[in-house]
C-alpha positions as CSV (number, residue, x, y, z in Angstrom):
1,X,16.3,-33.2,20.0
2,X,17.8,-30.1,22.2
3,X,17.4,-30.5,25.7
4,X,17.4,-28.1,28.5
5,X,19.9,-27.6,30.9
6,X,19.7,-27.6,34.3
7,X,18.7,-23.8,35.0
8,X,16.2,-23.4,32.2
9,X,15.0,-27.0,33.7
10,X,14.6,-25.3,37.0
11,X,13.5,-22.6,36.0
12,X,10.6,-24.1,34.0
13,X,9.7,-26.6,37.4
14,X,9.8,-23.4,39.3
15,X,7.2,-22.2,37.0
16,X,4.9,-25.3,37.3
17,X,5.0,-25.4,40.5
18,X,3.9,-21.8,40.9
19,X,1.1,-22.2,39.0
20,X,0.2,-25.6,40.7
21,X,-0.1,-23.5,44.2
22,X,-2.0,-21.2,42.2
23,X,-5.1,-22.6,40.6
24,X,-7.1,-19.1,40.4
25,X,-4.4,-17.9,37.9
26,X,-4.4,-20.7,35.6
27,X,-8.1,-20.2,35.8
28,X,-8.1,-16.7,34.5
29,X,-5.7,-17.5,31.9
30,X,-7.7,-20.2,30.5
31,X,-10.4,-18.0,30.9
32,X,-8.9,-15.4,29.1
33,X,-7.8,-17.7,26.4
34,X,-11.5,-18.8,26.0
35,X,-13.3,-15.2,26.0
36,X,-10.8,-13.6,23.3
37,X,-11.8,-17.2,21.2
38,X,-15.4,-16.0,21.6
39,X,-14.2,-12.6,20.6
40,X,-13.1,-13.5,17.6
41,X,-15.6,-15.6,16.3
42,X,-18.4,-13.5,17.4
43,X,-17.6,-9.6,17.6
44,X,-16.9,-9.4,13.8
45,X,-21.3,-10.7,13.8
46,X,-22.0,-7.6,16.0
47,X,-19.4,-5.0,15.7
48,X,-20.0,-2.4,12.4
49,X,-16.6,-2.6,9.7
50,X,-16.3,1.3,10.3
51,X,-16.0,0.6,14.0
52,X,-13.2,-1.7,13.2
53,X,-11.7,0.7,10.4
54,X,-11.1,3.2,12.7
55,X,-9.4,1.1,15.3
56,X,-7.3,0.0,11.9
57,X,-6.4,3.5,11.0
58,X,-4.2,6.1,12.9
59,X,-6.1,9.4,13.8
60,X,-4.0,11.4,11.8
61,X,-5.4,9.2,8.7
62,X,-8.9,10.0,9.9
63,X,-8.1,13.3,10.2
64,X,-6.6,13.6,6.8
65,X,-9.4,11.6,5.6
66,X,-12.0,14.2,7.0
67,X,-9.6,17.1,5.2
68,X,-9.4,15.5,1.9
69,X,-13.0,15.1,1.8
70,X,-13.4,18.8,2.3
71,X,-11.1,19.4,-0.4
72,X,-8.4,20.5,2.7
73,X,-5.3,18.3,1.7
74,X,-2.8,21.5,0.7
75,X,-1.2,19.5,-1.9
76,X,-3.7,16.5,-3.6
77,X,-7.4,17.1,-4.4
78,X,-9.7,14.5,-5.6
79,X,-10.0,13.6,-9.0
80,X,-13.1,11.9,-10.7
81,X,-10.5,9.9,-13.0
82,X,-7.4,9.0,-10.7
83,X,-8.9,9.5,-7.2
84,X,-6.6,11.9,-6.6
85,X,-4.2,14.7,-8.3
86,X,-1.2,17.5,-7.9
87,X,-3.4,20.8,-6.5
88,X,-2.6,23.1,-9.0
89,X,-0.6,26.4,-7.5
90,X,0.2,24.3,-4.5
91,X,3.3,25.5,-3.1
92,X,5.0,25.1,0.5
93,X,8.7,24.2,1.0
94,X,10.2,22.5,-1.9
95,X,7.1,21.4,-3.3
96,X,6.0,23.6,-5.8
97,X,3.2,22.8,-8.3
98,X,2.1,25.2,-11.5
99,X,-1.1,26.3,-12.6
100,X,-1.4,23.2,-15.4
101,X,-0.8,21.1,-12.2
102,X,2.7,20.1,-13.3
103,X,6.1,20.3,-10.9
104,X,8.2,21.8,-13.7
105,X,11.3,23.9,-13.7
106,X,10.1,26.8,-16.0
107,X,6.6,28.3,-16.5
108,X,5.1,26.1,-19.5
109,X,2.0,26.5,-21.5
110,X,-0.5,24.2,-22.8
111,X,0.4,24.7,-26.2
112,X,3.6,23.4,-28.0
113,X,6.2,25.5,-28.6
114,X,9.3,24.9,-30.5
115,X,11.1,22.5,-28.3
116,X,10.9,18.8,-27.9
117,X,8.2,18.3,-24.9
118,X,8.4,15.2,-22.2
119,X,5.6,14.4,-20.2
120,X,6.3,12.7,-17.0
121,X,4.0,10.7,-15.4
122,X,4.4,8.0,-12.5
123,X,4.8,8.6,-8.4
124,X,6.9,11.1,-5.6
125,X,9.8,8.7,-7.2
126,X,9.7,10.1,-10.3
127,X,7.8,14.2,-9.1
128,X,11.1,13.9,-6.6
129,X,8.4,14.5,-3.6
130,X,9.3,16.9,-1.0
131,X,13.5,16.3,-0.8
132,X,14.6,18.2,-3.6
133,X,13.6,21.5,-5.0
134,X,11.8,22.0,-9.2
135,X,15.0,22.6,-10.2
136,X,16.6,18.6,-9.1
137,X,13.9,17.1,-10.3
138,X,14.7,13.8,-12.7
139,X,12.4,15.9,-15.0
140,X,14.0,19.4,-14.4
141,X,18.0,17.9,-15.2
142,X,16.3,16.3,-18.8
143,X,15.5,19.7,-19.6
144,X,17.6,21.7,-22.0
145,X,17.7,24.2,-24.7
146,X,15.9,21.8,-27.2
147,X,13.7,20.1,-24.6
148,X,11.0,21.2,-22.2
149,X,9.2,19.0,-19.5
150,X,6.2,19.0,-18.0
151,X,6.1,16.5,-14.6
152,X,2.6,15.6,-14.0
153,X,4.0,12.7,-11.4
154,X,1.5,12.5,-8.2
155,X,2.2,11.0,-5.2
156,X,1.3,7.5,-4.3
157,X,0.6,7.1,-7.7
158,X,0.1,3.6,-9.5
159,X,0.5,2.4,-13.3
160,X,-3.3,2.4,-13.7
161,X,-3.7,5.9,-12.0
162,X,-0.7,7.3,-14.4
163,X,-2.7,5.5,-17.6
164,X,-6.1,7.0,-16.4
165,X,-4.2,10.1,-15.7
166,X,-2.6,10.9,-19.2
167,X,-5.8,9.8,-21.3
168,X,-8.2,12.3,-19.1
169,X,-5.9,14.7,-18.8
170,X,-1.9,15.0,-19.5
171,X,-2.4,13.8,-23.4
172,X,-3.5,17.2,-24.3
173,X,-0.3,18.7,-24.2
174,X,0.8,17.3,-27.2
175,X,3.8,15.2,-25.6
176,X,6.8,13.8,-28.4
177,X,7.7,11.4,-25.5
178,X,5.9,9.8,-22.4
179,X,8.4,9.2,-19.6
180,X,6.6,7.0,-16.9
181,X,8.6,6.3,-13.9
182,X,7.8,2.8,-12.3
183,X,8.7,2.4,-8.2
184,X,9.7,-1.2,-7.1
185,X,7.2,-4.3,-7.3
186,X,5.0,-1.9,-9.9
187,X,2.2,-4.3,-9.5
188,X,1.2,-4.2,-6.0
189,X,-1.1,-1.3,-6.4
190,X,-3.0,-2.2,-9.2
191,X,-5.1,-4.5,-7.2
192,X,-5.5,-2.1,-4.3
193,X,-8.7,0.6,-4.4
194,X,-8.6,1.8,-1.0
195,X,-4.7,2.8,0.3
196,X,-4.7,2.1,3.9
197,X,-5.3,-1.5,3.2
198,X,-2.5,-2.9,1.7
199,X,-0.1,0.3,3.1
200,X,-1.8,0.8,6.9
201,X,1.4,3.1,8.0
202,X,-0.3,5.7,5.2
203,X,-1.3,8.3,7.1
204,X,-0.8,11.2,4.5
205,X,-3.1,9.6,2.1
206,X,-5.5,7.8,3.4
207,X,-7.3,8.1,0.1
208,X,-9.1,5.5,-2.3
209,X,-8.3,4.9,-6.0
210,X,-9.9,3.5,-9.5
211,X,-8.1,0.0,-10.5
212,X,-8.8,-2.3,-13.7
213,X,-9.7,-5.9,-14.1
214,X,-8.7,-7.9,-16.4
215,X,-11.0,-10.6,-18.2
216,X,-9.3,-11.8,-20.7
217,X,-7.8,-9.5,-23.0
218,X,-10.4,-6.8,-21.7
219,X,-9.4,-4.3,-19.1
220,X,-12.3,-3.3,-16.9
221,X,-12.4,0.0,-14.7
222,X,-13.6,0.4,-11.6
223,X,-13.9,4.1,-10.9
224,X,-12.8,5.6,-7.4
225,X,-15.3,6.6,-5.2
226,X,-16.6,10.4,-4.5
227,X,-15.4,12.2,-1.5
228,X,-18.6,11.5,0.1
229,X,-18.1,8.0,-0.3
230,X,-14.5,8.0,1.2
231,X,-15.5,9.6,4.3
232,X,-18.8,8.1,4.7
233,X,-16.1,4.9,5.7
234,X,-15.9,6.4,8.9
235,X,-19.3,6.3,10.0
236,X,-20.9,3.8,8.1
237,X,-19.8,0.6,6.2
238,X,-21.7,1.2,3.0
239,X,-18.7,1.0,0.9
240,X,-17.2,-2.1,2.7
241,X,-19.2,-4.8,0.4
242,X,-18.2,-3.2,-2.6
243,X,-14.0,-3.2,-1.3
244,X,-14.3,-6.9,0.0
245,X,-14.9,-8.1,-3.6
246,X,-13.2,-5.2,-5.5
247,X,-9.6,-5.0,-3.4
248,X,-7.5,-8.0,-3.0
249,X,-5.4,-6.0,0.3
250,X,-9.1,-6.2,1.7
251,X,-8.0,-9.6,3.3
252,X,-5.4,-8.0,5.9
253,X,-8.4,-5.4,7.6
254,X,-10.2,-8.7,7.8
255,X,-7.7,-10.3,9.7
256,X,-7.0,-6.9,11.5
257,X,-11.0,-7.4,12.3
258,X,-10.8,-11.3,13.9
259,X,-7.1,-11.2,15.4
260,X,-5.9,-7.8,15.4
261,X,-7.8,-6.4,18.7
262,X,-6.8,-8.7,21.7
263,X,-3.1,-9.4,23.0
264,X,-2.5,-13.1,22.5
265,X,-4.5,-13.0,18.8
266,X,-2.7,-9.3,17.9
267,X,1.1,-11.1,18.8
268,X,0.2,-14.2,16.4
269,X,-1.4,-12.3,13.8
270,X,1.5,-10.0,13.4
271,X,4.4,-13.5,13.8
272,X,2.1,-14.5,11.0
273,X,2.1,-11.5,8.8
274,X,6.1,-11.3,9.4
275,X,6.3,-15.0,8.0
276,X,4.1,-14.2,4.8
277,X,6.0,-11.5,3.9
278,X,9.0,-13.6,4.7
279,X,7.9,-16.4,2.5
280,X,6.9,-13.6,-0.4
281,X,10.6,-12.3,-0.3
282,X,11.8,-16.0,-0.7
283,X,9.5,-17.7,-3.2
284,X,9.7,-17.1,-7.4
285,X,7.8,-14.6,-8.6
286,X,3.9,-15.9,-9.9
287,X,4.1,-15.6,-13.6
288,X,0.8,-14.4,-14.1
289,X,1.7,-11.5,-11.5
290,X,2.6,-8.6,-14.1
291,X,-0.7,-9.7,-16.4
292,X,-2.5,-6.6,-15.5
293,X,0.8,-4.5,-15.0
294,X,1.9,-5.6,-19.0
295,X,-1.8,-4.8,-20.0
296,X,-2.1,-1.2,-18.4
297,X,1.3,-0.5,-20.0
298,X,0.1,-2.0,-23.6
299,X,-2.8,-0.1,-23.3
300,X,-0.5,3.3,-22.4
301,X,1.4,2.8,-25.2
302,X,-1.2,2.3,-27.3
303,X,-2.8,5.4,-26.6
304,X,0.5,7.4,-26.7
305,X,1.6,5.9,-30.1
306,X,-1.8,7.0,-31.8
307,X,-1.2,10.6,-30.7
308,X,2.1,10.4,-32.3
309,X,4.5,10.4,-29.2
310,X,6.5,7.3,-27.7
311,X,6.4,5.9,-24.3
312,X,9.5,5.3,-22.5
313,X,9.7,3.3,-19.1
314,X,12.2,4.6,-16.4
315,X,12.6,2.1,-13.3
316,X,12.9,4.0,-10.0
317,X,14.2,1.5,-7.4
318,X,14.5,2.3,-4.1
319,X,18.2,1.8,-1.9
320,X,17.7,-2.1,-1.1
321,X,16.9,-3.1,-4.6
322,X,20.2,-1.1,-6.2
323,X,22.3,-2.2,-3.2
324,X,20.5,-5.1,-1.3
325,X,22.5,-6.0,1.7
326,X,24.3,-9.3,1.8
327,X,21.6,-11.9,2.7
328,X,18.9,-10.3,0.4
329,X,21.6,-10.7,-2.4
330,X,20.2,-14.7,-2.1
331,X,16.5,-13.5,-3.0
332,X,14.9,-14.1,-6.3
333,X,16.1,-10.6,-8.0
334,X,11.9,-9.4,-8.9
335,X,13.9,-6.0,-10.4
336,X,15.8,-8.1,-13.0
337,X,12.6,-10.1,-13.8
338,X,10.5,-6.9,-14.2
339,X,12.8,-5.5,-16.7
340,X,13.4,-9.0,-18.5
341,X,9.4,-8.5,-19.0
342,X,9.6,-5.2,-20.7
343,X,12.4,-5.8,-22.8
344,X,10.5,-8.6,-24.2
345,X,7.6,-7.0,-24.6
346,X,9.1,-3.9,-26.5
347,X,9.3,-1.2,-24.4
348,X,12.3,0.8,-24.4
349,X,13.3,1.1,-20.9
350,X,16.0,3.5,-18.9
351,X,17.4,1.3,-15.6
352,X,17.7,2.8,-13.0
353,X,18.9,0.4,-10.6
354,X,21.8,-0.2,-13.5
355,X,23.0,3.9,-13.8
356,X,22.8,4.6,-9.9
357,X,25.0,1.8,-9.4
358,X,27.5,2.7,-12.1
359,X,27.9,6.5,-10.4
360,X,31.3,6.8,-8.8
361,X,29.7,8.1,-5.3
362,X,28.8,6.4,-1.9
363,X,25.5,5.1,-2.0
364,X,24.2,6.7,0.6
365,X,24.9,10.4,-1.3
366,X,22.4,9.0,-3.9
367,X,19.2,8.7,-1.8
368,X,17.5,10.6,1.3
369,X,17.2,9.6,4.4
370,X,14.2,7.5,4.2
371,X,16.0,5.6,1.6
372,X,13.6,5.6,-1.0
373,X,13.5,9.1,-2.8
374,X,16.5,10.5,-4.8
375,X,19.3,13.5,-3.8
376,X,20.0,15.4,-6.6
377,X,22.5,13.6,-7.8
378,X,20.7,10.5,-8.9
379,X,18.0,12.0,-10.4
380,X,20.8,13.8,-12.6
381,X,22.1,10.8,-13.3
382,X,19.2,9.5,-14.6
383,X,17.9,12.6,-16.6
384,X,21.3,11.8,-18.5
385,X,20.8,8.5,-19.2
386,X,17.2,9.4,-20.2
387,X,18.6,12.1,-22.2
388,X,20.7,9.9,-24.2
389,X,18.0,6.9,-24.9
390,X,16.2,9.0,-26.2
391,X,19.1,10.2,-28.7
392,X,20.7,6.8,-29.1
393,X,16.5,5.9,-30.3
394,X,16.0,8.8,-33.1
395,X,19.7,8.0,-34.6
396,X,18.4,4.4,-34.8
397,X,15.3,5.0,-36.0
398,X,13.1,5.0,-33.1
399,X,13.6,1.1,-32.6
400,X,13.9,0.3,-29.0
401,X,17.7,0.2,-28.1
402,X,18.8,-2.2,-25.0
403,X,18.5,-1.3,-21.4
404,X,19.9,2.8,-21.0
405,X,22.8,2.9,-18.3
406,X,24.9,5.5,-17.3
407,X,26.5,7.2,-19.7
């Protein structure tokens, strides 16, 4: 058993004895100790959800939330399908969207032309967000003389949202290939309907989304809700009921309700949250966690195969995943389980935690500065590999090939 030596010892009788001469403070701690214990079993009785949602959100997310609603966002706008989509014409900066609602490199019809046409669907990972420009787009560098692309990625975007997204909508372009881009631990969204509550620092998009169920074999959609709906959140909690059974992530705003407003509570609930995600990071992954993720692909595939195109799967990972530093080199590897699942299941996939760290090039010159979204030069890097899947597939007879690397 440690002990203490002798100036932490005095130091903690110097303590004692303070409050000893003080009986009034240790009063009004134990007072205080005993009122937020009535807080937190009571208030939550009393005190409306949208109350507590709004102490839970930042006011730039209500503010956004109040824009989106009034179909304000400059970039998304709702969507009856997906929840949300690229504005079409939407332009500022880098970010430059077409009239189909597609970030491509070259104007582009709805009808087929000559040339090979990619679809891309999936998140800012794979639409190349606001770092680069059309033209250093993953989607832009795949693009040749033989081969046009059409980059129908949307930001924030989940599996479910991309499957929802390409049967409503993107599948009418007549696509010869589906490229859908998957971000790290795919599956977190797909239980998640309302943004903020499994991502709270989401401030941008503050927005709420469809998800699937799965009974069985049988997926089951729930749709997002309107505009109206979303904002109503704000003043009213009509929309709460149907989110506490519908969104797993609903669990952390209901600890944010009992814990998350009063100092001693706030400081444990967050050495708590620290510890789950600590114990996540260090346990196997549940192997009934990418059910709904390998059913929402099966069912994209599906649909993509009986309009006579293929689907291939690009992984996006972010900077720790392709070059973890050296203790989380000692976690369970989730990327290299997640492709081990599709391979097995069929799909042909292009790595691309395997190509960006096969590039001859400091890390660092591969990735912005938030460490998530691709320079230039990786998506490049994996346009080529892309490219050359696809080639290595049709002179083998479209049979899925093994994992794509860097040339």
């Amino acid at each position: 058993m440690a002990t203490l030596n002798p100036v932490q010892a005095s130091g903690f009788s110097t303590l004692r004895s303070h409050l000893r001469a003080m009986p009034a403070v240790r009063y009004l701690w134990w007072g205080m100790l005993v009122l937020e214990g009535l807080c937190i079993v009571v208030l939550p009785f009393f005190v409306p959800k949208h109350v507590y949602l709004r102490a839970y959100l930042e006011e730039a997310a209500e503010k956004q939330t109040l824009a989106f609603s009034r179909d304000q966002d400059p970039y998304l706008m709702w969507d009856g399908a997906t929840g949300w989509r690229n504005r079409p014409l939407a332009k500022n900066g880098h970010w430059d969207v077409d009239e189909l609602g597609s970030r491509s490199s070259e104007p582009l019809s709805r009808a087929h032309g000559n040339k090979r046409r990619l679809v891309f669907l999936g998140s800012s990972m794979t639409n190349g967000g606001m770092h680069v420009s059309n033209e250093e787009t993953v989607s832009a560098y795949a693009s040749d003389a033989t081969t046009e692309c059409l980059n129908f990625a949307t930001m924030a975007y989940s599996v479910d949202q991309a499957l929802l997204l390409y049967s409503e909508y993107a599948r009418d372009f007549g696509a010869d290939v589906v490229v859908l881009g998957l971000d790290d631990s795919p599956e977190a969204g797909l239980e998640n309907r309302y943004v903020p509550f499994r991502r709270r620092d989401e401030v941008n998009m503050p927005y709420a989304k469809p998800r699937f169920t799965l009974s069985g074999d049988r997926l089951e959609l729930l749709p997002p809700p309107s505009r109206d709906t979303l904002a109503s959140m704000l003043t009213s909690d009509g929309f709460f009921d149907e989110l506490m059974g519908s969104d797993r992530y609903y669990t952390q705003f209901a600890r944010f309700m009992r814990f998350g407003q009063l100092p001693v509570s706030a400081t444990l609930l967050k050495g708590y949250e620290r510890a789950q995600r600590a114990a996540l990071a260090l346990s196997d992954a549940d192997p009934h966690q990418y059910d709904l993720l390998l059913a929402l692909l099966q069912k994209l595939s599906q649909a993509v195969d009986s309009d006579g195109a293929r689907l291939v799967i690009m992984t996006m990972p972010t900077f720790e995943t392709v070059f973890p530093s050296r203790w989380r080199q000692y976690l369970p590897d989730r990327h290299e389980d997640l492709v081990d699942l599709l391979h097995r299941a069929d799909f042909l996939v292009v790595d691309g935690r395997e190509i960006l760290r096969r590039q001859d090039v400091p890390p660092r010159s591969l990735f912005t500065g938030d460490l998530v979204h691709y320079k230039p030069a990786a998506n490049r890097a994996i346009a080529t590999a892309l490219t050359n899947a696809l080639s290595e597939a049709r002179s083998t007879g479209g049979s899925p090939a093994d994992t794509a690397t860097a040339p």
